[in-house]
RODREN-405275 format. One record per residue: residue in three letters; chain; x, y, z of N, C-alpha, C in turn. Coordinates in steps of 0.1 Angstrom, whole numbers, plus 5000, padded with zeros to 4 digits. Atoms other than C-alpha are relative to their C-alpha. Example, Ala and Ser with C-alpha at 12.3 -4.5 7.8 and 13.67 -1.06 7.14 Angstrom:
2
ALA|A|5009|4988|5000|5123|4955|5078|5009|5012|5000
SER|A|4991|4989|5000|5137|4989|5071|4992|5011|5008
END
This chain:
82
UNK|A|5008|4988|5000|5000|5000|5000|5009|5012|5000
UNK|A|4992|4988|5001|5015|5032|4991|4987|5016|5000
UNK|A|5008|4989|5000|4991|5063|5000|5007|5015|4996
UNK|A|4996|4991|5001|4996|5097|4984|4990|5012|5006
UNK|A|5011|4986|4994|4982|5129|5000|5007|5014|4992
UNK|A|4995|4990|5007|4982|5159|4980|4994|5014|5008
UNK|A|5008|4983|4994|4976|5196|4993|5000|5014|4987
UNK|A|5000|4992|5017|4963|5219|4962|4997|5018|5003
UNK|A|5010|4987|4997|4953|5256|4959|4991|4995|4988
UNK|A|5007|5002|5010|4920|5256|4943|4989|5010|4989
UNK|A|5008|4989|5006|4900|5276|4920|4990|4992|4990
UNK|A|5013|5004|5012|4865|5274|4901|5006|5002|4987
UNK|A|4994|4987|5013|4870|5280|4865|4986|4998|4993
UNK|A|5008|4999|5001|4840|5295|4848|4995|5004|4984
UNK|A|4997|4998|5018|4851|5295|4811|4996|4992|4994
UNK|A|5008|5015|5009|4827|5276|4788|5009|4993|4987
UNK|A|4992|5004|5006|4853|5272|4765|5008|4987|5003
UNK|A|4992|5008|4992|4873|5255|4790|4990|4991|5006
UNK|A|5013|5008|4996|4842|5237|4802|4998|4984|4991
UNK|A|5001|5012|5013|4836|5221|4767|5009|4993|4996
UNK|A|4989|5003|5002|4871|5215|4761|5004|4989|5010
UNK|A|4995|5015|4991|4870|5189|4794|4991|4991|4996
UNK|A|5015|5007|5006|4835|5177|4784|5004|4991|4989
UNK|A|4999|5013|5012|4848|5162|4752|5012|4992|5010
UNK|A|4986|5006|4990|4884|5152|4773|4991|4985|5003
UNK|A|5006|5012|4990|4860|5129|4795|4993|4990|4988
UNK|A|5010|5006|5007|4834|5121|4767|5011|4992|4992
UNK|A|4990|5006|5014|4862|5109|4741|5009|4986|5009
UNK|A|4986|5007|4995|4888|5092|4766|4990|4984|5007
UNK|A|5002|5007|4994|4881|5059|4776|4999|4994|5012
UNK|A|4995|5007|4988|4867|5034|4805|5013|4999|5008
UNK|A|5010|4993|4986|4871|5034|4836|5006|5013|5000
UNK|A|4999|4991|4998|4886|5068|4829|4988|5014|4997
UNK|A|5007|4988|5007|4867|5089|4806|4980|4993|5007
UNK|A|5014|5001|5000|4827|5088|4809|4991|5011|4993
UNK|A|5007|4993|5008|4798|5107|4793|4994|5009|5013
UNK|A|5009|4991|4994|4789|5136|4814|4983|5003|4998
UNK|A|5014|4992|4998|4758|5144|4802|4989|4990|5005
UNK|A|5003|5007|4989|4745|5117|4823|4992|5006|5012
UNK|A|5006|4994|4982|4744|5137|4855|4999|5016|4994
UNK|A|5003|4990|5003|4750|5170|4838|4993|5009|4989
UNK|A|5012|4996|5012|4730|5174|4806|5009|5008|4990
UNK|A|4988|4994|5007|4756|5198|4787|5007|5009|5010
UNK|A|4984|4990|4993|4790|5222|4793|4990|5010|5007
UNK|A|5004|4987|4996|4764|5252|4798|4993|4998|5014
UNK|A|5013|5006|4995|4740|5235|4824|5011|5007|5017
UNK|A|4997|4995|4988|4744|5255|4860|5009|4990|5007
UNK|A|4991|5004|4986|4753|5225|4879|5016|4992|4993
UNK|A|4984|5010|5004|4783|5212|4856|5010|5013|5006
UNK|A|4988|4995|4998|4816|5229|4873|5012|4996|4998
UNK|A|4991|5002|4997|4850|5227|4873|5007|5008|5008
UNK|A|4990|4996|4988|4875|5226|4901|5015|4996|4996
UNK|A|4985|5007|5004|4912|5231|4889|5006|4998|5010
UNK|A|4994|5007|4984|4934|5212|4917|5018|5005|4996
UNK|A|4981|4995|5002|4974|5230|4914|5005|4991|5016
UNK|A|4994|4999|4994|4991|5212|4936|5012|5007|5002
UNK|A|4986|4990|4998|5021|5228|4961|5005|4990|5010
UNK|A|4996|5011|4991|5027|5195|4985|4998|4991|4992
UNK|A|5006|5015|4997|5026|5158|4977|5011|4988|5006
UNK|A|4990|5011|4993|5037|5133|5002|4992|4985|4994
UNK|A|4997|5016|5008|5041|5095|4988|5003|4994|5018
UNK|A|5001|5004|4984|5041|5073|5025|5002|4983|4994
UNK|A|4999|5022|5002|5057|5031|5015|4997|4998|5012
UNK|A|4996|5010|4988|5047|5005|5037|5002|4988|4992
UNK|A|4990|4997|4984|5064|4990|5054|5013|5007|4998
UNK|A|4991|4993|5003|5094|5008|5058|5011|4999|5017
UNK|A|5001|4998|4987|5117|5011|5087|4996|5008|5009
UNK|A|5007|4987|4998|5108|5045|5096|4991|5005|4997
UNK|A|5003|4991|5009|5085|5068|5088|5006|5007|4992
UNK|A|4990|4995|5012|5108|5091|5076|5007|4994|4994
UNK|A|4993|5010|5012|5125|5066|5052|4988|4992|4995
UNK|A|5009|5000|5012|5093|5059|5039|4992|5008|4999
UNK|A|5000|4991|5012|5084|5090|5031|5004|5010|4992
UNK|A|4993|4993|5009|5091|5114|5001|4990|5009|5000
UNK|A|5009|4985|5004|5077|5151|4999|5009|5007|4994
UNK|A|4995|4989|5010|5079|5170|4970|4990|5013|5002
UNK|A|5007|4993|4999|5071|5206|4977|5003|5014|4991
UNK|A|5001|4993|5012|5064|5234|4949|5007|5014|5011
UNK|A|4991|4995|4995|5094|5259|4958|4992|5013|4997
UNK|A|5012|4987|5002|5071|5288|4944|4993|5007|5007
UNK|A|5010|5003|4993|5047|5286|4971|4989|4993|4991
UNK|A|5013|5007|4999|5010|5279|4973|4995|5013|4989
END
């Protein structure tokens, strides 16, 4: 088992362009990844479809077993900030 935990800044985005442009992404890309939104959302324009862009600026990786914790884990953190 190897768990990753990510810590992101997040932001809505509210650009139908950018909307339709995930909409096909999902519609086009295949099981078990991709799926047909319009399912739950009906189309790009439809109030409740959103998107949430996730940036991460942390992510720790955690092996088990390991001897330690710290020697099994690895954090990579975005030198930039958040």
């Amino acid at each position: 088992m190897q768990p990753v935990y990510v810590d992101c800044k997040t932001e809505w985005i509210d650009d139908l362009d950018e909307k339709k442009r995930i909409w096909k992404l999902f519609k086009n890309t295949p099981e078990p990844l991709g799926y047909d939104p319009a399912h739950d959302f009906i189309k790009p324009e439809h109030e409740n479809f959103g998107l949430l862009r996730l940036t991460p600026w942390r992510i720790e990786l955690v092996s088990f077993p390991a001897p330690s914790f710290k020697e099994g884990t690895q954090v990579w953190v975005n030198e930039s900030g958040r």
